[in-house]
N, C-alpha and C positions, 0 to 999 in steps of 0.2 A: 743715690744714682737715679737720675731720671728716666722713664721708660724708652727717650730714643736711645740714652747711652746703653742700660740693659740690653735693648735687643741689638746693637751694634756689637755689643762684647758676646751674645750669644751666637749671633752670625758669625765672627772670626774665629771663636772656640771650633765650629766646624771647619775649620782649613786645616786643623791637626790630623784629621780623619783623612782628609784628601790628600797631605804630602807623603802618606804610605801609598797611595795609586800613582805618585809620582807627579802630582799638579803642585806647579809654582806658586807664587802669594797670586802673582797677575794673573796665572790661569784662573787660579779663585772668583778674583773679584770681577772678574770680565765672566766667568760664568753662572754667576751671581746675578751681574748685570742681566742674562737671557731670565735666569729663574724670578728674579726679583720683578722686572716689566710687565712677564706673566700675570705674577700674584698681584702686584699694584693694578694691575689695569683691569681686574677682577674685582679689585677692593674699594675701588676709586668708580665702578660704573663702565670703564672708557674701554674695554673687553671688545668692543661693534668694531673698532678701528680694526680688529685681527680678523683672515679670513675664519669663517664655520669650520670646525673642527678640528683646529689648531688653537685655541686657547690651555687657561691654564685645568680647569673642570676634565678635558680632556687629555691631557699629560696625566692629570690624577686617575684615571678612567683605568690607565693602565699599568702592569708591573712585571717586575722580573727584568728579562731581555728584553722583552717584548715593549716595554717601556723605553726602554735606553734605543732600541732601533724605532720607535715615534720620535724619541727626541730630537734623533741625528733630522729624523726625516721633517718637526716642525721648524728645525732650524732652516733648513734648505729653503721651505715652504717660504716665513717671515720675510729674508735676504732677498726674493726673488717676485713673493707674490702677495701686495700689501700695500699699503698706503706709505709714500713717499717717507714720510718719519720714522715706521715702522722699519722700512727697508736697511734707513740710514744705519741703523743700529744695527741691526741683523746682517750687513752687506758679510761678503764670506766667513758668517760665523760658523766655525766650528766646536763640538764641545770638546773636552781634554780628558772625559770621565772615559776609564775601561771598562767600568766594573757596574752592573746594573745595582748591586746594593747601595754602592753610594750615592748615586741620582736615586735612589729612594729614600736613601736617607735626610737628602738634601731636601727636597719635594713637602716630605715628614715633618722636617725641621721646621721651614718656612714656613709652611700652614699651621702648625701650632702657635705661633707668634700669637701677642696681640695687638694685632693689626688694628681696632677702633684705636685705643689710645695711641699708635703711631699716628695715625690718621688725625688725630687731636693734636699733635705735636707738631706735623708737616713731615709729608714723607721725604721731602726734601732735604729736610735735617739729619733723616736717619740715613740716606746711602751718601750724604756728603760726610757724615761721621766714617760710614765706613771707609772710604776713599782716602782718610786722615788717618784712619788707621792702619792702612794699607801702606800707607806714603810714613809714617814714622817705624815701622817694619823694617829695618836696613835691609836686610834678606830679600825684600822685595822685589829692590833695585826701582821702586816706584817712586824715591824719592825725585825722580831728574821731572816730572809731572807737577810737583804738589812745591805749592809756596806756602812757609808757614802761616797761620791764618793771621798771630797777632801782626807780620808785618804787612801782609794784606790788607787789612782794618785799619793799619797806622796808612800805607799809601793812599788808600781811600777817601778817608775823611779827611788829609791834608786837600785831596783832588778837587774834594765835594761835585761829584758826578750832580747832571742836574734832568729833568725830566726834559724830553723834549733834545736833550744833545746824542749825538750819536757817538757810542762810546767803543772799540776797540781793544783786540787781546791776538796779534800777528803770531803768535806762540802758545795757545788757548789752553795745551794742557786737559786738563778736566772742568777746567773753568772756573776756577776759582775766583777769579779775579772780577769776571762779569758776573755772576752769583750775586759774590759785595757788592760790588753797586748798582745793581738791581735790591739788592738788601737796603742799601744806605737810601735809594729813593724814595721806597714803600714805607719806609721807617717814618719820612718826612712828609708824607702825602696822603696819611691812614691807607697803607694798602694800594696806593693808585684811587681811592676812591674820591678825592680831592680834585681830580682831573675830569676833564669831559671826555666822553665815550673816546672822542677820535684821539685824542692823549694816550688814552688808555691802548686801544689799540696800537697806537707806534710801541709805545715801551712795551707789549709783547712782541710782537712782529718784525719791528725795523730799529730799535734802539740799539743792538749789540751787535756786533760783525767780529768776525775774526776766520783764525785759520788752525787747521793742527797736521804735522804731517805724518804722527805714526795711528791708524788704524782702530790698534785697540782703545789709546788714549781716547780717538773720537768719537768713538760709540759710546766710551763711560761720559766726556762732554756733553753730547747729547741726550742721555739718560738725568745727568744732573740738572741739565737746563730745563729739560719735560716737566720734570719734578719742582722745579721753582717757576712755572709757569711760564717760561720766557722760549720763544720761539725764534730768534732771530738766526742770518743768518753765516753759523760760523762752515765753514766748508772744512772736507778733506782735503788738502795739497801743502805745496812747499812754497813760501813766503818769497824765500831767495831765489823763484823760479818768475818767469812772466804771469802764472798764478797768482803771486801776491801783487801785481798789478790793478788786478781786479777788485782789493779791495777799496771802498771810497774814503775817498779824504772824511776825517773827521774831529769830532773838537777835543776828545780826550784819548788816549790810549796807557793802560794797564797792561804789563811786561815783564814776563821773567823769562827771557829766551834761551834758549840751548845754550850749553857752556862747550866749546871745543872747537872742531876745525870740523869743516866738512868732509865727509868718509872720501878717502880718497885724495884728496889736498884739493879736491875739485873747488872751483869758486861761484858765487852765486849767479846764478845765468840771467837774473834781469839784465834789460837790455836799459833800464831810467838810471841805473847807480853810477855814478861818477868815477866811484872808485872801487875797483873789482880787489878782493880779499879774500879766503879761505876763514879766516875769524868769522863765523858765525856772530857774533855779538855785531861784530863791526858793521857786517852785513845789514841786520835788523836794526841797527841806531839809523845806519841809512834809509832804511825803511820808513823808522817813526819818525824822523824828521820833516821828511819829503810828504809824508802820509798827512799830516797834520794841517788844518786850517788855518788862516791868519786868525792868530791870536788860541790856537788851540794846545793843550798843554798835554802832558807825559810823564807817567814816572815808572820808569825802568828800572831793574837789578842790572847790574853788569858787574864782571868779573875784573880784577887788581887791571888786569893785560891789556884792558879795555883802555884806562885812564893812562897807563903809561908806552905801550909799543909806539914804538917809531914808525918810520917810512907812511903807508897809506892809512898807518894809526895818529898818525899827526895831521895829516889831512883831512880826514874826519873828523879828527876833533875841531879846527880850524874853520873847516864848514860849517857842523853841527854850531859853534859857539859864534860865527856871523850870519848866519840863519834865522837861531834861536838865541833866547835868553835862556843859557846853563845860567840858573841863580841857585842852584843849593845841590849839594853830593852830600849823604848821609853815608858815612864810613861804616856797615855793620860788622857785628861781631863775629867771631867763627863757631862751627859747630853746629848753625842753622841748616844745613842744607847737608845730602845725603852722602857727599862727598867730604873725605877728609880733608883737612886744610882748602878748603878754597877758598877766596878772602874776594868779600863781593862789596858792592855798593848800591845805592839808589841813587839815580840822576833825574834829577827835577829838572824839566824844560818847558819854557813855552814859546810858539813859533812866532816867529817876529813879525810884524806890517811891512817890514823892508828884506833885504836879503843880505844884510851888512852890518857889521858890527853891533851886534843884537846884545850880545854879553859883557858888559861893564864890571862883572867880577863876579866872585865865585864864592857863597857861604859853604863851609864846611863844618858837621858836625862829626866829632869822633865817637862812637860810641862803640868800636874795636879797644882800643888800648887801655889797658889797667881795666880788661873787664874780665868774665869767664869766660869758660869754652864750654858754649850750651850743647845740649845734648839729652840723654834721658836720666840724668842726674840734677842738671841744672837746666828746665826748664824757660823756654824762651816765651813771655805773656805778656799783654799788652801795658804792663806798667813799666816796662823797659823803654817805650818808647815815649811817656808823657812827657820828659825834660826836651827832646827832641821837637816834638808837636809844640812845646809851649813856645820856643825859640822860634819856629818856621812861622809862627802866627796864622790869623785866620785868611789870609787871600791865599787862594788854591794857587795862583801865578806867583807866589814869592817876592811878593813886594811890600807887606805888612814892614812896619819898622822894627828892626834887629838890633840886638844890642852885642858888640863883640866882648869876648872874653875875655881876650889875649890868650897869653903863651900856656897859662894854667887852667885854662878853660876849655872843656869842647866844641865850643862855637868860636867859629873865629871868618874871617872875610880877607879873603886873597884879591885884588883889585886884576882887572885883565892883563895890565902892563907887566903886574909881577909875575902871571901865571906865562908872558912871551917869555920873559926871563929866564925863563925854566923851560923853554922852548917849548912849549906847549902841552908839558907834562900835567897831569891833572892829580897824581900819585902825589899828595900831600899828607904830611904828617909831623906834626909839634909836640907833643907830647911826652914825655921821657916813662918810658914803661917800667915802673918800678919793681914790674916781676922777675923782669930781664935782670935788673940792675941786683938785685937781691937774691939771685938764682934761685927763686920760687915759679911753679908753675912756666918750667921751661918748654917751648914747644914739644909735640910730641915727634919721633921720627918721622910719622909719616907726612905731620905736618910739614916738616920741612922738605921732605921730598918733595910733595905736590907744589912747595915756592919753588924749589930750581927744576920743574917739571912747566911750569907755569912760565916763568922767565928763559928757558931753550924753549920752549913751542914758540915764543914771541920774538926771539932772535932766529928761529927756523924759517917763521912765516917772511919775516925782513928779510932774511937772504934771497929766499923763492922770487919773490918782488923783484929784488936789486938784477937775479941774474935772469928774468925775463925781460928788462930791462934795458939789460945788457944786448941779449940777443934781439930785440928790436933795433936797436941801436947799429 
């Protein structure tokens, strides 16, 4: 075990301590986030940014109660009175401790660390472990935040982000997504040091944009991006509000948006979408569509409901695919993500030079069927996705030459004619699942639940549509 992963597994040992004071995994790691800032920006030098007598020398300074009512009071301090980044993070922090022994224990904890060898490792590496570990916690409920990293890595390097482009995450999470490619550039540039000064500075400052609209999530964003050196600017608000107006067209965007309907059946209040929906997914495909540059590409998770709802899910599809060139849907497996049975996809796009029939047909890779059901038994890691990557080839737009597989293969190519055919359903699948056929490895209940949970919310949303519709009419 390497020293970032030591000290991550030692920081989460202490969340045992704190779900007897009644603190959740997110309470944890969000109050982690205040103590951790502290001590990095003490260990890192960068301490001047916080006002005099509010660091972390001074939290140590004190104990008992008397401790635990400075801490309420440097939280209040940071949120309110502080430089602009500092703020960001600390906006209405509260902490969730009752009990002054355990902010002292936690205070204990921390400073015992050794912090040089993290510092050698990149401290960036150690609170984005945490945050993965946070997120593979099902108790957490932090999985709806976190995308698994191997297929992070796999969307990436299919994308090949490049220096100099402006890159996007309308759903930003913790940030996983801009992180990687930020990782993937530095990889290929020794560090950014391959660039000139004014290079360098865009890819801190102006290369990444995005948005996130719960709170907590944004401050752990902002705390992970501090730490991987990148400054850009992702905001707190709602995408599907005239908010996500604001952000600029750009030539790549990285995606895993919400999965459900908007609380409330309410639908997205931009006033640029074509087609108003409660589908959150639907909502944000119209987003990165419209978002994107001539010739700028995409690749999105979307959920089964995405590819196949009807009414204003055909019409976006319809759009999206005369818009843009859909050239590739990667089918994933189940089990990846923190919800039972959800059955999600990747959609590859790039935005067209015209606004019309962009999409000449559709590669599909199955890597669902006759597979497992990953989890923490079976392990989801980046060699899951090499047959996948070797197939899509090296052009990030999906135009490298492909060879189909046919009927026994998981690559295979639907031409657009047969995808009208199908009235614009994009829910394909060829493959005969031998698990089914041999009643091995039969879905689990809940799995099946969450399909016909999945398929009624998508004939709900249809109906909502039809009888608004109606009442126009």
């Amino acid at each position: 075990m390497n020293v970032t992963s030591d000290i991550v597994q030692k920081l989460w040992n202490l969340c045992h301590a704190l779900r007897d004071d009644g603190i959740t995994y997110l309470q944890y790691v969000t109050e982690l986030t205040y103590l951790l800032f502290l001590k990095m920006a003490q260990e890192t030098g960068t301490d001047g940014k916080l006002p005099s007598g509010y660091r972390w020398v001074d939290l140590e300074a004190h104990q008992g109660l008397d401790q635990l009512k400075f801490y309420r009071e440097l939280l209040l301090k940071l949120g309110s009175d502080s430089s602009p980044e500092v703020q960001a993070i600390f906006a209405n922090a509260q902490t969730s401790l009752k009990t002054p022994v355990i902010l002292n224990k936690l205070v204990n904890s921390i400073d015992a660390l050794d912090w040089y060898s993290a510092k050698e490792e990149g401290l960036g590496d150690l609170y984005e472990g945490l945050l993965e570990k946070n997120a593979s916690e099902k108790k957490s409920g932090a999985g709806q935040y976190f995308t698994p990293r191997p297929l992070i890595d796999c969307m990436v390097s299919l994308m090949k982000p490049q220096p100099g482009e402006l890159i996007q995450d309308p759903a930003a999470g913790t940030g996983g997504f801009l992180i990687a490619a930020d990782r993937y550039i530095k990889q290929r540039t020794d560090d950014l040091f391959d660039l000139s000064e004014s290079e360098q500075s865009f890819q801190r400052y102006q290369a990444f944009n995005g948005m996130e609209l719960v709170q907590d999530a944004h401050r752990l964003l902002l705390m992970n991006m501090m730490l991987h050196g990148i400054e850009g600017a992702v905001s707190l608000g709602d995408t599907l509000s005239n908010e996500g107006k604001e952000l600029p067209k750009t030539h790549l965007i990285l995606t895993n948006p919400p999965f459900g309907t908007k609380k409330g059946g309410g639908k997205p209040t931009r006033d640029d979408f074509t087609y108003t929906t409660s589908n959150k997914q639907l909502g944000f495909l119209q987003h990165i569509y419209k978002g994107l540059l001539p010739g700028g590409r995409a690749a999105v998770v979307v959920p089964d409901n995405v590819l196949f709802e009807d009414g204003q899910g055909r019409q976006i599809r319809q759009d999206l695919m005369d818009k843009c060139n859909l050239h590739t849907v990667l089918r994933l497996p189940t089990g990846i993500f923190y919800a039972q049975g959800v059955k999600t996809n990747v959609m590859f796009i790039t935005r067209g030079m015209t606004e019309k029939a962009n999409t000449k047909g559709v590669w599909y890779y199955d890597l669902r069927t006759n597979m497992p059901s990953f989890g923490k038994r079976i392990l989801l890691t980046h060699d899951h996705f090499q047959d996948f990557e070797k197939c899509y080839g090296d052009d990030p737009h999906g135009s490298s030459p492909r060879q189909d597989l046919g009927e026994n293969g998981r690559f295979r190519f639907f031409s657009r004619d047969e995808i009208l055919k199908r009235g614009d359903n994009l829910d394909i699948s060829w493959l005969r699942d031998e698990n089914l056929e041999s009643g091995d490895n039969l879905p689990e209940p809940e799995d099946i639940a969450a399909e016909i949970m999945t398929r009624l919310q998508a004939a709900l949303d249809e109906m909502g549509e039809l009888v608004e519709l109606l009442a126009e009419d």
